[in-house]
PAVO-906849 format. One line per 10 residues: their letters; for each residue y, z, x of N, C-alpha, C. Coordinates in steps of 0.05 Angstrom, whole numbers, plus 5000, padded with zeros to 4 digits. Layout:
BEGIN
A	Y/Z/X/Y/Z/X/Y/Z/X; ...
***
This chain:
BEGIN
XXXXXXXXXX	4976/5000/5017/5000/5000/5000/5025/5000/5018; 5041/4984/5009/5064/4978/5030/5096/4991/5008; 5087/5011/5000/5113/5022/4974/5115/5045/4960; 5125/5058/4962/5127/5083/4957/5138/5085/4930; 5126/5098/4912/5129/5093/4883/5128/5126/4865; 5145/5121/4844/5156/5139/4832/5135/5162/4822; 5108/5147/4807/5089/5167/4801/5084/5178/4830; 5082/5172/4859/5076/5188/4882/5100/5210/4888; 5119/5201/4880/5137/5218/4887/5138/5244/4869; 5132/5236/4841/5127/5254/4821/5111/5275/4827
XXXXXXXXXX	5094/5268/4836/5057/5276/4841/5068/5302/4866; 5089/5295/4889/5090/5313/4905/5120/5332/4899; 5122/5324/4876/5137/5346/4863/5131/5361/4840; 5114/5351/4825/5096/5365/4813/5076/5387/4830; 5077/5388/4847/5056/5406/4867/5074/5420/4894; 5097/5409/4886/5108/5437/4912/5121/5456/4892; 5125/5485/4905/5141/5507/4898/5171/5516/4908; 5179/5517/4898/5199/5519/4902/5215/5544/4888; 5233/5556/4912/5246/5583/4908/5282/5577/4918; 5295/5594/4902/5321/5593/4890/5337/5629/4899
XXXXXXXXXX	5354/5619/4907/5372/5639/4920/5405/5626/4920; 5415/5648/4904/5448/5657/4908/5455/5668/4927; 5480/5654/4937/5494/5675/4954/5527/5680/4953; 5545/5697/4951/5572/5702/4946/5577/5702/4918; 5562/5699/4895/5571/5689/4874/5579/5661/4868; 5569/5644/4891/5578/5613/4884/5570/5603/4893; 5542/5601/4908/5525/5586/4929/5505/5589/4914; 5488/5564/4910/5459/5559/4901/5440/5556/4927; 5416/5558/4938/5403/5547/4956/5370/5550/4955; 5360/5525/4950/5337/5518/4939/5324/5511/4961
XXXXXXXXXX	5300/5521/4960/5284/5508/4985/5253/5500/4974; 5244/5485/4982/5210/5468/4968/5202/5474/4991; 5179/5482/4981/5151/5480/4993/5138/5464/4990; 5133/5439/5009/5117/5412/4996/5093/5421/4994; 5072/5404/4979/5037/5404/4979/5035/5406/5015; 5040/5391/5036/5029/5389/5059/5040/5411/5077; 5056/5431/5059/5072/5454/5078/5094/5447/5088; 5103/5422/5089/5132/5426/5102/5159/5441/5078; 5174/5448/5095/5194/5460/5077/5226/5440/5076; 5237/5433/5056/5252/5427/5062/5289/5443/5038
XXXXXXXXXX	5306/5436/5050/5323/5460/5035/5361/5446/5034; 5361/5451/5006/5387/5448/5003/5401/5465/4988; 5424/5457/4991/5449/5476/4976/5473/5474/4954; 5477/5482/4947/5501/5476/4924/5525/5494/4925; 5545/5487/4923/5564/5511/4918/5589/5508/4901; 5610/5519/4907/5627/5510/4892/5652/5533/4907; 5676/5527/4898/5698/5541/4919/5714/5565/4908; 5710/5563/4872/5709/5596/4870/5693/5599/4848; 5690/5633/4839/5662/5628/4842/5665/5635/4811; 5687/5626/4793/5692/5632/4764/5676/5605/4750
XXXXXXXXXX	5690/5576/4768/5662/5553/4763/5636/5551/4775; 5621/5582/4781/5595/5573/4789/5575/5579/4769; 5559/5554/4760/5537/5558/4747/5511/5554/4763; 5495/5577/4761/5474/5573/4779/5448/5550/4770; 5449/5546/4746/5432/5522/4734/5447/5497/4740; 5469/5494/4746/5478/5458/4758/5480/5464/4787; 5469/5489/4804/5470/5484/4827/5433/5480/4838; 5421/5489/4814/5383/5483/4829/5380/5453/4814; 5404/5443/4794/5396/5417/4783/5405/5398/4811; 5424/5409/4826/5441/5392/4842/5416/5388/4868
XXXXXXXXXX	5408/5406/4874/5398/5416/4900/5367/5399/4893; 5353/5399/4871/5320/5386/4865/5331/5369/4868; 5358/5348/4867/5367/5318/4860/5363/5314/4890; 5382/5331/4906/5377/5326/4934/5353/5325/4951; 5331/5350/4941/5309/5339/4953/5290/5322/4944; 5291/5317/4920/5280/5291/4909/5291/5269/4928; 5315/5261/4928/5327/5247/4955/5315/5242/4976; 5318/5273/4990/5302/5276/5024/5276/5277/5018; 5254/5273/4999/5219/5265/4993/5229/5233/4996; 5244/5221/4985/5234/5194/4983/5244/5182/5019
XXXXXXXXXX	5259/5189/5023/5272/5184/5049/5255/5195/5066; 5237/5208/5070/5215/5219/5086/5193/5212/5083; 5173/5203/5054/5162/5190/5054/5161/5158/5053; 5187/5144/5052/5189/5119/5065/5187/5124/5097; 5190/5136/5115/5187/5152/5138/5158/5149/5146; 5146/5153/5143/5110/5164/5135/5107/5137/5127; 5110/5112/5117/5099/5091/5104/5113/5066/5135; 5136/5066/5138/5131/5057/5157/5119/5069/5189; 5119/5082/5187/5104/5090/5216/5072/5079/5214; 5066/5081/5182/5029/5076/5181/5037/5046/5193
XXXXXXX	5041/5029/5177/5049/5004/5169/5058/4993/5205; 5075/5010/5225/5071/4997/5251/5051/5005/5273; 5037/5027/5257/5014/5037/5278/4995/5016/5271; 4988/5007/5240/4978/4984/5239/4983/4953/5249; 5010/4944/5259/5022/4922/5275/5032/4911/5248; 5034/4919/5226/5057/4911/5201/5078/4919/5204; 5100/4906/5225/5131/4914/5220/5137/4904/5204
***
């Protein structure tokens, strides 16, 4: 398979865990636990802390690592793809 596709990406978000932490009253910071163990972690915030909702900062932060899964596993797809001599 030369493509990284949405039900795969699903599949490894459906299966990681993921934990959620505030900090200051206006910082979100979400970190996943993928199926293969790697961790990866983002953040949300906002500059004071009367507009912070902590539910649009773990919606902001899954968008982002949904992001960094697809960008990492296109990562992983070409490396197979030139170890096999498919550039």
């Amino acid at each position: 398979m030369n493509k990284i596709t949405l039900e795969h990406i699903n599949n490894i978000l459906d299966n990681t865990k993921f934990e959620v932490d505030e900090k200051h009253g206006k910082l979100t910071i979400v970190t996943a636990l993928l199926p293969n163990g790697f961790t990866v972690t983002e953040s949300s915030g906002c500059v004071d802390p009367v507009n912070y909702d902590k539910n649009i900062g773990i919606g902001i932060c899954k968008r982002k690592i949904t992001d960094k899964i697809w960008y990492l596993e296109g990562y992983c797809l070409q490396q197979k793809l030139y170890e096999k001599g498919d550039k």
